[in-house]
mmCIF file of the C-alpha atoms, coordinates in Angstrom:
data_MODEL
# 
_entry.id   MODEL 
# 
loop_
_atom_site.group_PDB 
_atom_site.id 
_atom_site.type_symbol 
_atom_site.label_atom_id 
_atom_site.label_alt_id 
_atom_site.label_comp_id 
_atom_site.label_asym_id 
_atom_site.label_entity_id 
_atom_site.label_seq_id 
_atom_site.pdbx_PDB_ins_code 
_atom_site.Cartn_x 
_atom_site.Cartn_y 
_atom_site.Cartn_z 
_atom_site.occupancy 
_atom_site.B_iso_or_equiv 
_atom_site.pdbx_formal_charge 
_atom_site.auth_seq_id 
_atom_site.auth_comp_id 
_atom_site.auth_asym_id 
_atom_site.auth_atom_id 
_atom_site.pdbx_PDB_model_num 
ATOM 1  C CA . UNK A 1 1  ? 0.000   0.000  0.000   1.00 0.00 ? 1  UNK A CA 1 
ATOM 2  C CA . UNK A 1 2  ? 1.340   3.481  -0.671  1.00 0.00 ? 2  UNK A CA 1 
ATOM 3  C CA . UNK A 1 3  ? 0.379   6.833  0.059   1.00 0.00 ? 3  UNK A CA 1 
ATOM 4  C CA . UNK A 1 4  ? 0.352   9.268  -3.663  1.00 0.00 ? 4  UNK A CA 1 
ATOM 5  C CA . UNK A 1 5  ? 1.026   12.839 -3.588  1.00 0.00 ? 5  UNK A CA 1 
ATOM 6  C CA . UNK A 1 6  ? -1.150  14.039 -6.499  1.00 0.00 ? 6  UNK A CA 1 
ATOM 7  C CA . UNK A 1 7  ? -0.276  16.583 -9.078  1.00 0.00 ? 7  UNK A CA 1 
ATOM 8  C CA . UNK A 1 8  ? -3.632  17.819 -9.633  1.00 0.00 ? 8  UNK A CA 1 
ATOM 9  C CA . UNK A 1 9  ? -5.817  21.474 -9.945  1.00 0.00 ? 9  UNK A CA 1 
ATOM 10 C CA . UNK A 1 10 ? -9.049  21.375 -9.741  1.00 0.00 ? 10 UNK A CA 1 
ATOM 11 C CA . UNK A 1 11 ? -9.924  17.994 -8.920  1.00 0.00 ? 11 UNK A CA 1 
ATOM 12 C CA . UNK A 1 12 ? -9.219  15.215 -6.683  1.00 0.00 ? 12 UNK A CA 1 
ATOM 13 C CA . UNK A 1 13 ? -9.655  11.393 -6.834  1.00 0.00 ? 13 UNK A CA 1 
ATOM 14 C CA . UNK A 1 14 ? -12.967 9.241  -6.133  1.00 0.00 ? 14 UNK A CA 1 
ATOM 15 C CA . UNK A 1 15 ? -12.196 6.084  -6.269  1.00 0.00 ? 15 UNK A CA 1 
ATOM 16 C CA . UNK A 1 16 ? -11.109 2.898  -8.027  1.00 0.00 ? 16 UNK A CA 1 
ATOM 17 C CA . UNK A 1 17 ? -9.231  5.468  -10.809 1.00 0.00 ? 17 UNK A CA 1 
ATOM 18 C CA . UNK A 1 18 ? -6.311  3.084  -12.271 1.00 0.00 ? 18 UNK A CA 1 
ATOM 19 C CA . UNK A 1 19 ? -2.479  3.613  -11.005 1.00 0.00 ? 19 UNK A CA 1 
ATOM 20 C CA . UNK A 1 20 ? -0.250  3.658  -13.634 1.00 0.00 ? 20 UNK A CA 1 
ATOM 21 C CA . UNK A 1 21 ? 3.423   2.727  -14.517 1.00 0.00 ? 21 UNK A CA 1 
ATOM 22 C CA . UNK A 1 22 ? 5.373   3.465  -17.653 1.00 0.00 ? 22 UNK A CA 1 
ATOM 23 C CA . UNK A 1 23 ? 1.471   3.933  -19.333 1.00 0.00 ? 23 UNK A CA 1 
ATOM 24 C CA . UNK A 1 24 ? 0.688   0.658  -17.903 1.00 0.00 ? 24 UNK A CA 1 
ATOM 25 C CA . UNK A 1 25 ? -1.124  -0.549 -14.943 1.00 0.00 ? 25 UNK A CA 1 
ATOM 26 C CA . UNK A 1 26 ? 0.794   -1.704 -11.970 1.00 0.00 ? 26 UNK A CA 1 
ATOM 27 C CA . UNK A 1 27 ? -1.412  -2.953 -9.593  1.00 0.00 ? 27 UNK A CA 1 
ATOM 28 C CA . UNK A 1 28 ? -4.826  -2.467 -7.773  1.00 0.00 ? 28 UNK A CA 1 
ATOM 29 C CA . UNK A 1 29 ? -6.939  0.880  -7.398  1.00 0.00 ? 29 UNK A CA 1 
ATOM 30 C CA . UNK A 1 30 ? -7.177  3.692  -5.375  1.00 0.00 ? 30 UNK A CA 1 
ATOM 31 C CA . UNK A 1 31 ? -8.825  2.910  -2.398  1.00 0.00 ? 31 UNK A CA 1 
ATOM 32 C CA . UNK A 1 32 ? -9.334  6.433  -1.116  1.00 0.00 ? 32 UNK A CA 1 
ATOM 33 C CA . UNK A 1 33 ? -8.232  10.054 -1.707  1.00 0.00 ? 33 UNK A CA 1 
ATOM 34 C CA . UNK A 1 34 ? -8.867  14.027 -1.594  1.00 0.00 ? 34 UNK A CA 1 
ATOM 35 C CA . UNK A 1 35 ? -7.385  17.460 -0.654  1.00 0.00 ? 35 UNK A CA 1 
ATOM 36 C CA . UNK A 1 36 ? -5.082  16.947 2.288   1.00 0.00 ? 36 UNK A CA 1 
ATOM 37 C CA . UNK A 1 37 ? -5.370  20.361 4.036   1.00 0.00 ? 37 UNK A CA 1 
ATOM 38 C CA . UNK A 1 38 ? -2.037  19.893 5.968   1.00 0.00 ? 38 UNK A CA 1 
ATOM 39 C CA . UNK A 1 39 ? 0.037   20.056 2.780   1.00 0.00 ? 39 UNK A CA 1 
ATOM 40 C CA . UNK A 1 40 ? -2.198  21.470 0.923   1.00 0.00 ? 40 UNK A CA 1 
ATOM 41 C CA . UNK A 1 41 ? -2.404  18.875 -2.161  1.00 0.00 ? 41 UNK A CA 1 
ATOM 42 C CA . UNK A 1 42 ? -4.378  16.053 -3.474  1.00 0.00 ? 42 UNK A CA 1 
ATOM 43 C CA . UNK A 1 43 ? -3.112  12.885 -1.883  1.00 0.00 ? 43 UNK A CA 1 
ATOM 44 C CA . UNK A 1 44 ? -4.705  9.441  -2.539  1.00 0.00 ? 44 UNK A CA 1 
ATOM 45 C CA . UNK A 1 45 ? -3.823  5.872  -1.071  1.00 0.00 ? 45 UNK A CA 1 
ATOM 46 C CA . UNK A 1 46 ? -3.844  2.149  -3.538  1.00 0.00 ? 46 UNK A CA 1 
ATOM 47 C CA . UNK A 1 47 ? -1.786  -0.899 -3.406  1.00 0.00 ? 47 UNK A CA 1 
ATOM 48 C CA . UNK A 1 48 ? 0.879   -1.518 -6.232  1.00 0.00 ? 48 UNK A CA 1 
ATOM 49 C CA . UNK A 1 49 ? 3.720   -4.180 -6.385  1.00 0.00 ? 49 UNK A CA 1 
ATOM 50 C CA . UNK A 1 50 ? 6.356   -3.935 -3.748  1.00 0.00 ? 50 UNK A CA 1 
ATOM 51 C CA . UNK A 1 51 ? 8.765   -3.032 -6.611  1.00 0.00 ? 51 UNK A CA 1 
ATOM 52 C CA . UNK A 1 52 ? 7.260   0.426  -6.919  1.00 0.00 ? 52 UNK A CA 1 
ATOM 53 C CA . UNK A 1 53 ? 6.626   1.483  -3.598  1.00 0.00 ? 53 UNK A CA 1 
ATOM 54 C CA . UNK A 1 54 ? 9.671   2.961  -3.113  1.00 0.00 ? 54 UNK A CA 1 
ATOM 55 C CA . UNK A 1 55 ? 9.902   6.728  -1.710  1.00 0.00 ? 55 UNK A CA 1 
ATOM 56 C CA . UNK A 1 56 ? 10.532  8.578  -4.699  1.00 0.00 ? 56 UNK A CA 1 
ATOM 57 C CA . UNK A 1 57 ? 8.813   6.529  -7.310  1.00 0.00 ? 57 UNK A CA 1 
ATOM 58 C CA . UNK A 1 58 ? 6.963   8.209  -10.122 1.00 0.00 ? 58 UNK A CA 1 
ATOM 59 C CA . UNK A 1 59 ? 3.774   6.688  -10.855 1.00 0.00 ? 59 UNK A CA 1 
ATOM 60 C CA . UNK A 1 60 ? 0.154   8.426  -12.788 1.00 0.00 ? 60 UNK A CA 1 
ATOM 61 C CA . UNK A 1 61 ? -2.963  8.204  -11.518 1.00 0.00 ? 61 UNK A CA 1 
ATOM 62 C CA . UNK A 1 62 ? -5.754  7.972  -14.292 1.00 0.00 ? 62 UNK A CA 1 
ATOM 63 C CA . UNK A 1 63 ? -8.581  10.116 -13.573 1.00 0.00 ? 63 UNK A CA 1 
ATOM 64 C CA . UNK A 1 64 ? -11.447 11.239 -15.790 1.00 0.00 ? 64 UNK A CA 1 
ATOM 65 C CA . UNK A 1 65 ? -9.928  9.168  -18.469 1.00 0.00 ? 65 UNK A CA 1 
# 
């Protein structure tokens, strides 16, 4: 499980959007998300393999398509 720091304006994540790797997907879902307040960004939380949960690791976030 990993915690995302989203890139985003304007909108956050719902649910079940597809996380992404190299344009391909990596693993399950997001299972939750929105504006976190205390650093003021969109953060969201899924599971991917262990292989890309390293700190540091780029990874996209489908949303709205």
């Amino acid at each position: 499980m990993v915690t995302l720091t989203l890139e985003l304006e304007g909108i956050d994540v719902s649910n079940d959007e597809a996380i992404l790797h190299e344009g391909a997907a990596v693993g399950y879902y997001i299972l939750s998300g929105g504006f976190a307040h205390h650093v003021v960004r969109s953060m969201a939380v899924g599971y991917v393999p262990a292989a890309l949960g390293a700190d540091g690791q780029r990874l996209e976030v489908e949303i709205l398509g």
